[in-house]
C-alpha positions, 0 to 999 in steps of 0.5 A: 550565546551563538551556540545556543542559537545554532542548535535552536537553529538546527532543531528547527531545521530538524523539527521542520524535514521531520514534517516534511517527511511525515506530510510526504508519507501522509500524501503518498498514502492517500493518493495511493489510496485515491488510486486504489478506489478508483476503476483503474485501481480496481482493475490493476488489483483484479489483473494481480489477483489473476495472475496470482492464481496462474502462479499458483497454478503453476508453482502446484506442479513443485509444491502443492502447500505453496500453490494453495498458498498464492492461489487463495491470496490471489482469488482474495484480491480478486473477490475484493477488487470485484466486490469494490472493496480495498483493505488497505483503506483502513490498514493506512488508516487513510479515509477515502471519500 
């Protein structure tokens, strides 16, 4: 009897860190999401687009595929952060309001 109580113990324990740890992540997601929408968010996302495109620039003096590569990354993040839209939004599958 006292084993079938401590593994019903212990799948509780477990039951309950796994919820924890799904809540932690859901938390984690939305703040980061709040904080992407936000201006500050926005401007942290224009800053690394731009830095990006130097990058880029920089790195066509080695390769010109990679350059292209970073550099149109980087002015999509900028057009996005412009435009006041973030992709991550619907990645996370985190609604903002």
């Amino acid at each position: 009897m006292s084993i079938l109580l401590k593994a019903f113990v212990m799948e509780q324990i477990s039951a309950l860190l796994c919820y924890t740890k799904c809540e932690v992540v859901r938390r984690f997601k939305m703040k980061l999401v709040k904080f992407l929408n936000s201006n500050a968010g926005k401007n942290t996302r224009l800053a690394a687009g731009l830095i990006l495109i130097v990058i880029g620039i920089l790195l066509g003096m080695v390769t010109i595929a990679g350059a292209i590569i970073i550099s149109a990354i980087g002015l999509i993040v900028s057009v996005l952060a412009l435009s006041n839209v973030c992709l991550l939004s619907p990645l996370l599958k985190v609604h903002s309001h």
